[in-house]
Backbone as JSON, one array per atom type, in Angstrom:
{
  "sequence": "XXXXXXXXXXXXXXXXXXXXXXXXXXXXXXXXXXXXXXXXXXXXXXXXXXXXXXXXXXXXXXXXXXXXXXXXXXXXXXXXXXXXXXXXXXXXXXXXXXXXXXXXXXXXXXXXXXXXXXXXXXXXXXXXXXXXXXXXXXXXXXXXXXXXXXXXXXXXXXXXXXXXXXXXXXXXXXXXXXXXXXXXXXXXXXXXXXXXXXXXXXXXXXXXXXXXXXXXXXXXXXXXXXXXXXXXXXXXXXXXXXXXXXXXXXXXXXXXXX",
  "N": [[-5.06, 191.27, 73.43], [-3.13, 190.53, 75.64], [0.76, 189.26, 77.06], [4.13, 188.68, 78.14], [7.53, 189.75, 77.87], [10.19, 189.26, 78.84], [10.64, 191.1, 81.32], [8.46, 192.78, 80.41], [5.46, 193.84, 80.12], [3.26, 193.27, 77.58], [0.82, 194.65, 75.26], [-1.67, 194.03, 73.07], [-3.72, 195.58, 71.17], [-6.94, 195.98, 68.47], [-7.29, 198.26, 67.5], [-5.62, 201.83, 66.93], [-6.88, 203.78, 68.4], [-8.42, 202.16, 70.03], [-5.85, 201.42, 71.89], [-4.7, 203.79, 72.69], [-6.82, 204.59, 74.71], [-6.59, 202.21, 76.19], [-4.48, 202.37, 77.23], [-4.04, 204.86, 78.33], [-6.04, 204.75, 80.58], [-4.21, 202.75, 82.25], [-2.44, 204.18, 82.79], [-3.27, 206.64, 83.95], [-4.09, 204.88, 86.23], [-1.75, 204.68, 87.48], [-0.97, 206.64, 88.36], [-2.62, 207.81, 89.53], [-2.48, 206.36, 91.59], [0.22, 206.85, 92.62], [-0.01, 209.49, 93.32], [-1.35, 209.09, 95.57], [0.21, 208.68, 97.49], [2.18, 210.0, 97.9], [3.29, 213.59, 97.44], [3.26, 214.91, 95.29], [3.94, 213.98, 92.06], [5.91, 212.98, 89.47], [6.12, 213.49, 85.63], [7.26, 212.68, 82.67], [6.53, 213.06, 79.21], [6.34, 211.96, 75.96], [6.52, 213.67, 72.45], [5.09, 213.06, 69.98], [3.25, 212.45, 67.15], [2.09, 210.04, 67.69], [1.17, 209.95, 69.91], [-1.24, 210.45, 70.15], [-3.51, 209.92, 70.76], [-3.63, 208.84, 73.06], [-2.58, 210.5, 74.55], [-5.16, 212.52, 74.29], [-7.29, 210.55, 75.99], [-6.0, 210.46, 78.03], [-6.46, 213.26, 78.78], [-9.69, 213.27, 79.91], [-9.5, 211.69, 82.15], [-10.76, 212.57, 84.93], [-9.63, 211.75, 87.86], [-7.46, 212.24, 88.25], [-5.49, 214.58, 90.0], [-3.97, 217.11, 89.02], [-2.65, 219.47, 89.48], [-0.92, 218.46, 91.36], [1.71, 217.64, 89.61], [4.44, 217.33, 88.07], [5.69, 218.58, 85.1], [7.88, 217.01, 82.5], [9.94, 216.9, 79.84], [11.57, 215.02, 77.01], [12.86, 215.73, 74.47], [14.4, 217.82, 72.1], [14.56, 220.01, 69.34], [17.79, 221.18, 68.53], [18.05, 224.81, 68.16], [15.97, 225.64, 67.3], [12.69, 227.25, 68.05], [10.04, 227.76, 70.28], [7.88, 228.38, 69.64], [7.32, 227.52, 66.88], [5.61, 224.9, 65.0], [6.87, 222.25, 64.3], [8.39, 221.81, 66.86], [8.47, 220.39, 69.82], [8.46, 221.26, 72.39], [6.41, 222.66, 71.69], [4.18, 220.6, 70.49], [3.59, 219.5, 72.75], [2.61, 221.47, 74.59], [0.28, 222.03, 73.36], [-1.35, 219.81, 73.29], [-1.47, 218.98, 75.71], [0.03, 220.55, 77.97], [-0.94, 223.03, 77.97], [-3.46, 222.39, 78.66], [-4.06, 221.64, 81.39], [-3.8, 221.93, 84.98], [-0.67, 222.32, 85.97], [1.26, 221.42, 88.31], [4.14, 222.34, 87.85], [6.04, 222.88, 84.84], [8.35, 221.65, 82.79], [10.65, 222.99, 80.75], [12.5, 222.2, 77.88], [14.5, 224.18, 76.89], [15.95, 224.31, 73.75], [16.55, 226.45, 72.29], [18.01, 228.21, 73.07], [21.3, 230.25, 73.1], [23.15, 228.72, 73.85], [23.75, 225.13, 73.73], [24.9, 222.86, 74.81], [25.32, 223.68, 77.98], [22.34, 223.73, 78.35], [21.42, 221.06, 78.09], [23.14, 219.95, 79.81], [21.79, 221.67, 82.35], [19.6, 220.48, 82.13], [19.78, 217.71, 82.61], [21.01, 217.97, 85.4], [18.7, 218.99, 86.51], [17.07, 216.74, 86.37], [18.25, 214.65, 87.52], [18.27, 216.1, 89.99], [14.96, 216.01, 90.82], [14.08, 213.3, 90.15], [12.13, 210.87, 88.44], [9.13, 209.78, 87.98], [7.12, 208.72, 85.94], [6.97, 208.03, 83.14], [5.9, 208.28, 80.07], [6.24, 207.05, 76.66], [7.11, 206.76, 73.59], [8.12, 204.36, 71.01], [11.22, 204.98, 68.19], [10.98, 204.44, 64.6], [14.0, 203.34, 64.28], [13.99, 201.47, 66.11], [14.66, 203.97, 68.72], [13.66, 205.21, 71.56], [13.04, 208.76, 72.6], [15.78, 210.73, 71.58], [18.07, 208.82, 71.26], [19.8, 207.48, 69.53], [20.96, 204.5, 67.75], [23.82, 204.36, 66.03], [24.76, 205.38, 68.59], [23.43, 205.08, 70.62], [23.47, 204.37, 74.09], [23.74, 201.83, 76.81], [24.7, 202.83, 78.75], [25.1, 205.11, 79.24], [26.85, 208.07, 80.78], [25.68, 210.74, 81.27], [22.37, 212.4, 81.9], [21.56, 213.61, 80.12], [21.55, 215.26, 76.74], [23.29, 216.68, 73.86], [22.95, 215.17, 71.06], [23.63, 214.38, 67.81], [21.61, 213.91, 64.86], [20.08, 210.96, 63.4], [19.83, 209.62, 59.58], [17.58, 208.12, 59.4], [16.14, 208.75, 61.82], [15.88, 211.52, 61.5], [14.57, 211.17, 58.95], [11.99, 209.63, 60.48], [10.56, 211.96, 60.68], [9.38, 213.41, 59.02], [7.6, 211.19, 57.44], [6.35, 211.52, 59.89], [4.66, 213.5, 59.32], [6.06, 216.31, 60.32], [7.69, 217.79, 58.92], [8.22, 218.51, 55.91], [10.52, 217.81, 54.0], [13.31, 215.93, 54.53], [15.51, 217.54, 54.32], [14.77, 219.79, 56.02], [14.58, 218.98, 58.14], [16.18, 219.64, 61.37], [19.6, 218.78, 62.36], [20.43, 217.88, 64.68], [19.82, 217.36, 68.49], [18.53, 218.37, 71.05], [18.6, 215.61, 73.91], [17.12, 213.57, 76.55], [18.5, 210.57, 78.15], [18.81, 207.36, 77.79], [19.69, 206.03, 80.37], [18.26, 208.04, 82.37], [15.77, 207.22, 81.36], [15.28, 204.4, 82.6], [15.55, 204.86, 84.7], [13.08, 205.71, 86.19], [10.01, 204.74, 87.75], [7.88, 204.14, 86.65], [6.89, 203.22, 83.82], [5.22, 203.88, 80.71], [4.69, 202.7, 77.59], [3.67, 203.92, 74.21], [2.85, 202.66, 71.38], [1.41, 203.13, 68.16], [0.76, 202.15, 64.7], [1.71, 201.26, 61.4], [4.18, 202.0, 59.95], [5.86, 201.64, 62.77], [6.15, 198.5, 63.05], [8.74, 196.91, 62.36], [10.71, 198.36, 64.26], [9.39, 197.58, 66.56], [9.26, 194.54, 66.47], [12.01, 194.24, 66.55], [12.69, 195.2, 68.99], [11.12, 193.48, 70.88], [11.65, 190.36, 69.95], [14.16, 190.59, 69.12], [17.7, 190.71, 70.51], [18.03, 191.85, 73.86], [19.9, 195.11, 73.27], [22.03, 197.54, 72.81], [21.76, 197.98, 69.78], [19.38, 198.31, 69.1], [17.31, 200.56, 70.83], [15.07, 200.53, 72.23], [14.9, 197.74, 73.05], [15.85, 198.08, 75.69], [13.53, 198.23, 77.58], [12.63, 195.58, 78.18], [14.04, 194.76, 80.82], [13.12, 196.53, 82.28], [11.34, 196.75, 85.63], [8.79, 197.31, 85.66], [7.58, 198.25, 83.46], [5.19, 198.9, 80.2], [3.93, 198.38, 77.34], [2.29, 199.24, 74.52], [0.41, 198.28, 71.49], [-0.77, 198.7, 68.5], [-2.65, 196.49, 65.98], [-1.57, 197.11, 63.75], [0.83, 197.83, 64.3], [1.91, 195.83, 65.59], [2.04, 193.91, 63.62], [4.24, 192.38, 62.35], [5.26, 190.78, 64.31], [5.89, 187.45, 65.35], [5.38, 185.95, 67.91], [2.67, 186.4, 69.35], [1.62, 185.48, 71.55], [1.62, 183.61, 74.77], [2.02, 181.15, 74.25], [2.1, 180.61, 71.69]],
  "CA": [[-4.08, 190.21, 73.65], [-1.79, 190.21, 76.37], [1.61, 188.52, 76.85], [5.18, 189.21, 78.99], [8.79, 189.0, 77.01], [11.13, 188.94, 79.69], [10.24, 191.78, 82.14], [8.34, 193.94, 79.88], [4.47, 193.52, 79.24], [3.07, 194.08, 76.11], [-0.79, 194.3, 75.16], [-2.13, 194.31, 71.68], [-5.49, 196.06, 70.37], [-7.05, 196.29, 67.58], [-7.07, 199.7, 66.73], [-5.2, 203.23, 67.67], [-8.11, 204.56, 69.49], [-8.58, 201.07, 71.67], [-4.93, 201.07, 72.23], [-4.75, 204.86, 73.0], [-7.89, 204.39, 75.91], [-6.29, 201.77, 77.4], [-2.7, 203.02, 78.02], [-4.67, 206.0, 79.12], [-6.62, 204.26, 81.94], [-3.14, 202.69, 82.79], [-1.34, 205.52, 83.19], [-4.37, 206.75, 84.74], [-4.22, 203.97, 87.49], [-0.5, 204.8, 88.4], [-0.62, 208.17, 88.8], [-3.67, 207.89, 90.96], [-1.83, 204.94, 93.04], [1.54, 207.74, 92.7], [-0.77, 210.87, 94.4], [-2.01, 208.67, 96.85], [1.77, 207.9, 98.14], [3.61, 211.11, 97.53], [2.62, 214.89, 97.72], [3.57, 215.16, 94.1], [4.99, 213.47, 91.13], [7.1, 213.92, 88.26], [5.89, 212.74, 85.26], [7.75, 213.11, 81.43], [5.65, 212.95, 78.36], [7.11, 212.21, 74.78], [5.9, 214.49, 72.03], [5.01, 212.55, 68.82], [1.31, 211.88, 66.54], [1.88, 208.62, 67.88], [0.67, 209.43, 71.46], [-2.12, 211.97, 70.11], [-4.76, 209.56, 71.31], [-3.41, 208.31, 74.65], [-3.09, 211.89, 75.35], [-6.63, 212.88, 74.14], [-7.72, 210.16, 76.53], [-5.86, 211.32, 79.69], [-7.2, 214.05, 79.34], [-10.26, 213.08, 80.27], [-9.43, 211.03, 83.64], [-10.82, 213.22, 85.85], [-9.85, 211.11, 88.67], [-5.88, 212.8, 88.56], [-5.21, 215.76, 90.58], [-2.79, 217.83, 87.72], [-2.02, 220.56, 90.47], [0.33, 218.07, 92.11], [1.83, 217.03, 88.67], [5.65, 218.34, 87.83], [5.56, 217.79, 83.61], [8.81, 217.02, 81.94], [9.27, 216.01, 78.26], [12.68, 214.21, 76.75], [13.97, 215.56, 73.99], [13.93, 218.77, 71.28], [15.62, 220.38, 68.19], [18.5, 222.54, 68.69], [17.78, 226.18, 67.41], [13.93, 225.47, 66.75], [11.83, 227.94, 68.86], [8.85, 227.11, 70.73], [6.49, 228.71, 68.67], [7.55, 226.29, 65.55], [4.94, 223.7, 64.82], [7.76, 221.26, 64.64], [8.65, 221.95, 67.94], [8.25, 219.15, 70.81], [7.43, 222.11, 73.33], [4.82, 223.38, 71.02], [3.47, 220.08, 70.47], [3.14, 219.0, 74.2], [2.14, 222.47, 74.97], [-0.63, 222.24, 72.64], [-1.77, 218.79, 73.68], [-1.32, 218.57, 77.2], [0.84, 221.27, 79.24], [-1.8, 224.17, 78.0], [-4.62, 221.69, 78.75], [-4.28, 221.02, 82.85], [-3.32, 222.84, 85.47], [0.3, 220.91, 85.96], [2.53, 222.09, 89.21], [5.12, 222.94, 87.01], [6.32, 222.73, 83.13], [10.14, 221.79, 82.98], [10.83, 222.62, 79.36], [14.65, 221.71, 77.19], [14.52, 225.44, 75.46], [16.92, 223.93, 73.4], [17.09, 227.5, 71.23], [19.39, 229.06, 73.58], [22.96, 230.04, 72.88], [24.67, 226.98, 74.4], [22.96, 223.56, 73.5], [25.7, 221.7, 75.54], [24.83, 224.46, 78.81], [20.96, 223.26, 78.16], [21.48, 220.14, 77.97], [23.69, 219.55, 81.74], [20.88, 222.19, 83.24], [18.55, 219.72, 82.53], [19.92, 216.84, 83.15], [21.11, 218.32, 86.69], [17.33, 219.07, 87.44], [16.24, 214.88, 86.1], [18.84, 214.47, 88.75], [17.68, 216.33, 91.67], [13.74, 215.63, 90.87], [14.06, 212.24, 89.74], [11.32, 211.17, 87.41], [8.27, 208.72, 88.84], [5.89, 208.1, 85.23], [6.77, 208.03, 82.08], [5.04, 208.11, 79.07], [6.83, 207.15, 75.95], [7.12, 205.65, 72.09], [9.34, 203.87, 70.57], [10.81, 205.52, 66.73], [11.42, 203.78, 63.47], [15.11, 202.71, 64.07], [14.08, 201.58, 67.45], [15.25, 204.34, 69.44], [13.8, 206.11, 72.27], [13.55, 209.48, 73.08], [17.01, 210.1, 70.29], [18.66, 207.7, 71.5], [19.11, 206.33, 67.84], [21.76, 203.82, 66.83], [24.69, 203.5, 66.58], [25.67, 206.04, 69.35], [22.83, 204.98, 71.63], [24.35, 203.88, 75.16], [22.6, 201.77, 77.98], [25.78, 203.05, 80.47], [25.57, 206.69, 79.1], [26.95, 208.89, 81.65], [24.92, 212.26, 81.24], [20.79, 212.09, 82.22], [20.43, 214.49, 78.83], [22.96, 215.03, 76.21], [23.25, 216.83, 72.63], [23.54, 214.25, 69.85], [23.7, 214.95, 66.22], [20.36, 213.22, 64.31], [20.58, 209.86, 62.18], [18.8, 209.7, 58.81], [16.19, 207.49, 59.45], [15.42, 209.27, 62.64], [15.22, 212.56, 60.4], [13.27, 210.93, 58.13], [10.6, 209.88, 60.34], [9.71, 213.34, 61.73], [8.07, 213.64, 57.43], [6.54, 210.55, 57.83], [4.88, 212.15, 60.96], [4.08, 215.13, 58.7], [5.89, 217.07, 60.57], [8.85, 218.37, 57.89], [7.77, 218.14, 54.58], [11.47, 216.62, 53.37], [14.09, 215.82, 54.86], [16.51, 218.94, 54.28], [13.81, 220.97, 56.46], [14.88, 218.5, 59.64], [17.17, 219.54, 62.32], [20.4, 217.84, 62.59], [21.21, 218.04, 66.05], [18.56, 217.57, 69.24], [19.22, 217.14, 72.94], [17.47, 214.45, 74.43], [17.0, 212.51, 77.86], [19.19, 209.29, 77.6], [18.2, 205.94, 78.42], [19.52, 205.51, 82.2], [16.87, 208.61, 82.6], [14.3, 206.69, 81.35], [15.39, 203.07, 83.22], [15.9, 205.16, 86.29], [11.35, 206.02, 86.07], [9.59, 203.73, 88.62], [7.11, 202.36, 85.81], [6.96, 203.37, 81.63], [4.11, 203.37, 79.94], [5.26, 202.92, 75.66], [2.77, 203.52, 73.42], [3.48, 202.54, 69.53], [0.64, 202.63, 66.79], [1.32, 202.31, 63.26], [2.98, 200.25, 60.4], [5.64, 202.42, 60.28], [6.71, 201.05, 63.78], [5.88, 197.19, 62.96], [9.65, 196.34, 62.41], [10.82, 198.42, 65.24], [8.22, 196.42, 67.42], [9.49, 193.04, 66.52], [13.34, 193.81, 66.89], [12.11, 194.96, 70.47], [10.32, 192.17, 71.31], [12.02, 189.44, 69.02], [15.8, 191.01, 68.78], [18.63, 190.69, 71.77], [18.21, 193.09, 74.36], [20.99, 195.68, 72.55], [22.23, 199.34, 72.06], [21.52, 198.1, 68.24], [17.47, 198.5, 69.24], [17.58, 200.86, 72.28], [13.91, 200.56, 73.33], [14.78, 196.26, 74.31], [15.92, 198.05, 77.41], [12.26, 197.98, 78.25], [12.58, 194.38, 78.44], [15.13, 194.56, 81.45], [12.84, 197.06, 83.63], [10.25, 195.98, 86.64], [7.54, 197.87, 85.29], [6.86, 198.73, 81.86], [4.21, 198.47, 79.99], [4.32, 198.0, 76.25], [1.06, 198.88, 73.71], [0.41, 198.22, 70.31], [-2.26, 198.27, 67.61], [-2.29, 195.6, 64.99], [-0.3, 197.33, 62.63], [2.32, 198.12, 65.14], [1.97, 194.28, 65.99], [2.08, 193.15, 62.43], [5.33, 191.37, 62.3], [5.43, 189.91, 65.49], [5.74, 186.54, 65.09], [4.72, 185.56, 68.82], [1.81, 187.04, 70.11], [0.65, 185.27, 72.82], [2.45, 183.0, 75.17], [1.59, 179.56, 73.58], [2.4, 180.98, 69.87]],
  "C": [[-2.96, 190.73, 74.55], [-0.36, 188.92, 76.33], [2.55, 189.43, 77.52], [6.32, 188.92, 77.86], [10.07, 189.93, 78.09], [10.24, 189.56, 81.23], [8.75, 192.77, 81.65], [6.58, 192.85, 79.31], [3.57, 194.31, 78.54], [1.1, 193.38, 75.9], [-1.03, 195.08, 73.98], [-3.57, 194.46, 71.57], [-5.69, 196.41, 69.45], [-7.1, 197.54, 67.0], [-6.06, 200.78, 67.45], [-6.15, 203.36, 68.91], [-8.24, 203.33, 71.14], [-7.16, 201.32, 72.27], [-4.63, 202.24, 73.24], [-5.27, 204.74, 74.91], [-7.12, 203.46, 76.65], [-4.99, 201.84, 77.79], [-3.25, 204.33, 78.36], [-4.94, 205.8, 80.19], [-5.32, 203.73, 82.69], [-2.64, 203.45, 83.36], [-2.32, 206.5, 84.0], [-4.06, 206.09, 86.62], [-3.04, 204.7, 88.17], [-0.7, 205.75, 88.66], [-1.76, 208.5, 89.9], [-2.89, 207.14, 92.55], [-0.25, 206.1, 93.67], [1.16, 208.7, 93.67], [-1.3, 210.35, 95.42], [-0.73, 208.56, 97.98], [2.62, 209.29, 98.27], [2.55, 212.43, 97.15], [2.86, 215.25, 96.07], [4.63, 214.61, 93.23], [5.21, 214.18, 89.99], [6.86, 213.0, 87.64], [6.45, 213.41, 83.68], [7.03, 212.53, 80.38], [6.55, 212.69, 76.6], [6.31, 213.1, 73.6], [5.89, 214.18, 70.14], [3.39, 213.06, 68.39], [1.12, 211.17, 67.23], [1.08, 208.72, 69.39], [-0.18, 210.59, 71.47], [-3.68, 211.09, 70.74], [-4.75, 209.01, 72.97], [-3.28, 209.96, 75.32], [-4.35, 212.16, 75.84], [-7.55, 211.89, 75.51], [-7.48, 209.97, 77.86], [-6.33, 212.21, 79.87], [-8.29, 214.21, 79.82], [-10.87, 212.37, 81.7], [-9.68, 212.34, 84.55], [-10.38, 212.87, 87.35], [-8.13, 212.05, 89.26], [-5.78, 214.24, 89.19], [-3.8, 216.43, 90.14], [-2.15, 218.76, 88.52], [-0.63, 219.74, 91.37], [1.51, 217.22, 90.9], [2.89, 217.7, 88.55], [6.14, 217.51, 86.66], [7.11, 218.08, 83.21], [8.66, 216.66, 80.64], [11.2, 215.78, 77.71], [13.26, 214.63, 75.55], [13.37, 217.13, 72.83], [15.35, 219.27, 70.52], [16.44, 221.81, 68.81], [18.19, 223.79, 67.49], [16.4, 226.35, 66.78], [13.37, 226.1, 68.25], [10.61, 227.14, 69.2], [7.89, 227.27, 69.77], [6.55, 228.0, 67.05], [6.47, 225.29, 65.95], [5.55, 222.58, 64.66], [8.24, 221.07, 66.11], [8.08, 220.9, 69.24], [7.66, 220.1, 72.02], [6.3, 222.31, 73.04], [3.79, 222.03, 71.07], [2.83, 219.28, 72.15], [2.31, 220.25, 75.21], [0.26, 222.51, 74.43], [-1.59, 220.96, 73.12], [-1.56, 218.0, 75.22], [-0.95, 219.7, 78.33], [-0.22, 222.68, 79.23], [-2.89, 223.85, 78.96], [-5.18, 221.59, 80.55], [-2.96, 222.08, 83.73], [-2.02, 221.93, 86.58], [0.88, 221.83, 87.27], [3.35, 222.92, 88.83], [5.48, 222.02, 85.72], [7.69, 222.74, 83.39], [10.27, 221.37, 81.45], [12.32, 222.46, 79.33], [14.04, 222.8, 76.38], [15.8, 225.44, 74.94], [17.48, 224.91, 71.92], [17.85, 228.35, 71.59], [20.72, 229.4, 73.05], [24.28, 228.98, 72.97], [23.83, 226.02, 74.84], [23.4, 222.56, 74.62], [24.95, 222.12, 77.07], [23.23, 223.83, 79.09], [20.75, 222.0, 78.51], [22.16, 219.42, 79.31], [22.53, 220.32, 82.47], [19.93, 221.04, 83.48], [18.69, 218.38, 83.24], [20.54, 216.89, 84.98], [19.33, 218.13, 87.03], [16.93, 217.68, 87.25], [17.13, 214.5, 87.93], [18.66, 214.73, 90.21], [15.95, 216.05, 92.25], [13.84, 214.41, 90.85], [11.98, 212.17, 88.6], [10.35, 209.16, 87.87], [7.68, 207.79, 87.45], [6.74, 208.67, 84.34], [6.1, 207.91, 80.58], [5.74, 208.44, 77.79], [6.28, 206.46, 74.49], [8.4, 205.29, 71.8], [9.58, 204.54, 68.54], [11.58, 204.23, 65.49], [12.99, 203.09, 63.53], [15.44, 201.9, 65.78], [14.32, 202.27, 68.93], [13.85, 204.94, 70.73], [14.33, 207.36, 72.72], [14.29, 209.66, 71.26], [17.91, 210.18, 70.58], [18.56, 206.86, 70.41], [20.6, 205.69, 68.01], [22.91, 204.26, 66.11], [25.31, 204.5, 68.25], [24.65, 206.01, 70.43], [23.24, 204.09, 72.99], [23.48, 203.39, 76.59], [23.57, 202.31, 79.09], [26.2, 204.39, 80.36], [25.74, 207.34, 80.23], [26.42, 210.12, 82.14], [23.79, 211.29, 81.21], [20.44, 213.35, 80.94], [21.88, 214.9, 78.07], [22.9, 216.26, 74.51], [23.99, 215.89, 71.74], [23.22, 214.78, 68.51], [22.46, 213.49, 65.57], [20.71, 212.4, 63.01], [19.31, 210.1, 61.21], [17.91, 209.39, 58.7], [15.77, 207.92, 60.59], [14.37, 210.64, 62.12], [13.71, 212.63, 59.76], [11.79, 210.4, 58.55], [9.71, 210.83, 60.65], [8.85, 214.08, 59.99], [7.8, 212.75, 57.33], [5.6, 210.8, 58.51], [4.25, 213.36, 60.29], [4.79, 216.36, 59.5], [7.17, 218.46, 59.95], [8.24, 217.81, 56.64], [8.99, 217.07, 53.55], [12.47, 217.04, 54.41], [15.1, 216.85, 55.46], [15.65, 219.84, 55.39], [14.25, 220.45, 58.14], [16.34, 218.86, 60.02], [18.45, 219.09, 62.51], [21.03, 217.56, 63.93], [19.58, 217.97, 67.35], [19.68, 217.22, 70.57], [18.45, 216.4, 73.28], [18.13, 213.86, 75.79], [17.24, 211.23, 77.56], [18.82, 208.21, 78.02], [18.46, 205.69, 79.62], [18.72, 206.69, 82.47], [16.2, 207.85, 82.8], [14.29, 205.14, 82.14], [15.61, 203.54, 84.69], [13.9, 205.55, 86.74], [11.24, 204.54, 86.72], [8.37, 203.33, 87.64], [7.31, 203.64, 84.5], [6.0, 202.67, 80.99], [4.54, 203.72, 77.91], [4.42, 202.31, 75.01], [3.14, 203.73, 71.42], [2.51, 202.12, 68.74], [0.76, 202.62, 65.52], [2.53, 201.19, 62.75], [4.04, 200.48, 60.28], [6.84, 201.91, 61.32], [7.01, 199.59, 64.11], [7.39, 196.83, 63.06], [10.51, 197.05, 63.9], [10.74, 197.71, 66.64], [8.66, 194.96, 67.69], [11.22, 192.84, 66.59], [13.19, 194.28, 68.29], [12.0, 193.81, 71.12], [10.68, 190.98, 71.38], [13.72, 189.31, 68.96], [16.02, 190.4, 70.26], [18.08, 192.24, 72.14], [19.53, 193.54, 73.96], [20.58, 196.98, 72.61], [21.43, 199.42, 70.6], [19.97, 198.68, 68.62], [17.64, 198.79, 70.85], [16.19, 200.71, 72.76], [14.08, 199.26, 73.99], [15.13, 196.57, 75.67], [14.87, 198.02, 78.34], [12.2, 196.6, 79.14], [13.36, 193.87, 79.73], [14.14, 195.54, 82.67], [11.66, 196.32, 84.36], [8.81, 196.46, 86.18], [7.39, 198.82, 84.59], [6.28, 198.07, 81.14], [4.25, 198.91, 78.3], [2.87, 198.28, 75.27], [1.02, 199.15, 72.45], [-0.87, 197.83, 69.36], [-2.23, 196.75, 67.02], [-1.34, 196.36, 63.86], [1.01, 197.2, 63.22], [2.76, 196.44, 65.14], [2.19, 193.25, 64.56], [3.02, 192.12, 62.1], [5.59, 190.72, 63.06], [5.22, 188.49, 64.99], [5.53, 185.22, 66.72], [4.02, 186.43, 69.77], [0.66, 186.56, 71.27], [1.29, 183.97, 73.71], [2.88, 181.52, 74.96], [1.91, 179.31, 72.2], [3.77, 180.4, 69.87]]
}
């Protein structure tokens, strides 16, 4: 099921796996249509479960030439090493940046001495690369990236920032399994802020799971708002929106006639 809600279109499949494959082949297409135009792009990856099958199924496009590929990724825990299995390097490392032979790896080694220092480096380099493809999710309190609520800003001034971590963001990183409780999560991350990600010439956001169903429908359904920072989707020229049925569960218009 397809369907548009403002700018922003959104395509529902029945399962993970279908949903996965075909925001794969998407993101597929652009980046072929991107290397055909330009000697090399710049493309940032988010580093959830949630995008363990749209990965799994890029990886398989043989059609992409990864040597002209310059990988970024949006956001990580202050004072958490790479080699942590919580770790957003580790997990993009493990599922993608090991996997293909990328141009270059532009990590946030956000275990340094000076978080703030880390956090302008990078956003200097978003700045002088700029950033072509994205590949994102949206989390449980709507945010992007974390960019959570209430201190999420569509006119933020910094392209990467250190913010201090809300509870229900916390809490879904042991939903994802990847803290057992709460107390074990982070309180602090830097992350790539939303005019980053609205400054990307297309955004591919992939969201499976019940967990993200209410998310999904204040997206979709809500005011474009700070309150629910992913509706800024809804405001760019080309992003692309995918969802299982669970994700889709609450929606209460799914198709343009509904």
């Amino acid at each position: 099921m397809k369907y548009k809600v403002d700018r922003l279109d959104v395509n529902i499949y029945p399962s993970n796996r279908d949903m996965g494959c075909a925001a794969a082949k998407a993101i597929g297409d652009d980046l072929c249509d991107l290397l055909a135009k330009k000697s090399e792009v710049n493309v940032m990856f988010a580093a959830a479960p949630s995008q363990n099958t749209t990965l799994e199924a890029l990886l398989d496009d043989r059609r992409i030439d990864w040597t002209r590929v310059n990988a970024f990724h949006m956001d990580e825990y202050v004072g958490i090493s790479i080699d942590k299995p919580q770790s957003f390097r580790n997990y993009l490392n493990v599922h993608i940046f090991s996997r293909k032979p990328f141009k270059s790896v532009n990590l946030i080694n956000a275990d340094g001495p000076d978080a703030e220092k880390t956090a302008s480096d990078y956003a200097k380099l978003l700045k002088a690369k700029g950033l072509d493809l994205i590949v994102l999710g949206i989390g449980e309190t709507g945010h992007i990236a974390f960019n959570d609520p209430p201190d999420a800003r569509f006119d933020e001034p910094k392209l990467a920032k250190v913010i201090n971590l809300g509870e229900v963001s916390r809490m879904q990183q042991v939903h994802d399994g990847c803290f057992k409780t709460i107390d074990e999560v982070p309180k602090q991350a830097i992350t790539v802020t939303i005019p980053a990600f609205v400054s990307a010439s297309c955004l591919h956001c992939v969201v499976p799971g019940p967990t993200k169903s209410k998310a999904v429908k204040a997206t979709l359904e809500g005011p474009v708002s700070e309150a629910c920072p992913a509706s800024v989707l809804r405001n760019h020229p080309n992003a692309h929106l995918y969802l299982d049925n669970d994700s889709a569960a609450l929606l209460s218009k799914r198709n343009p006639e509904a």
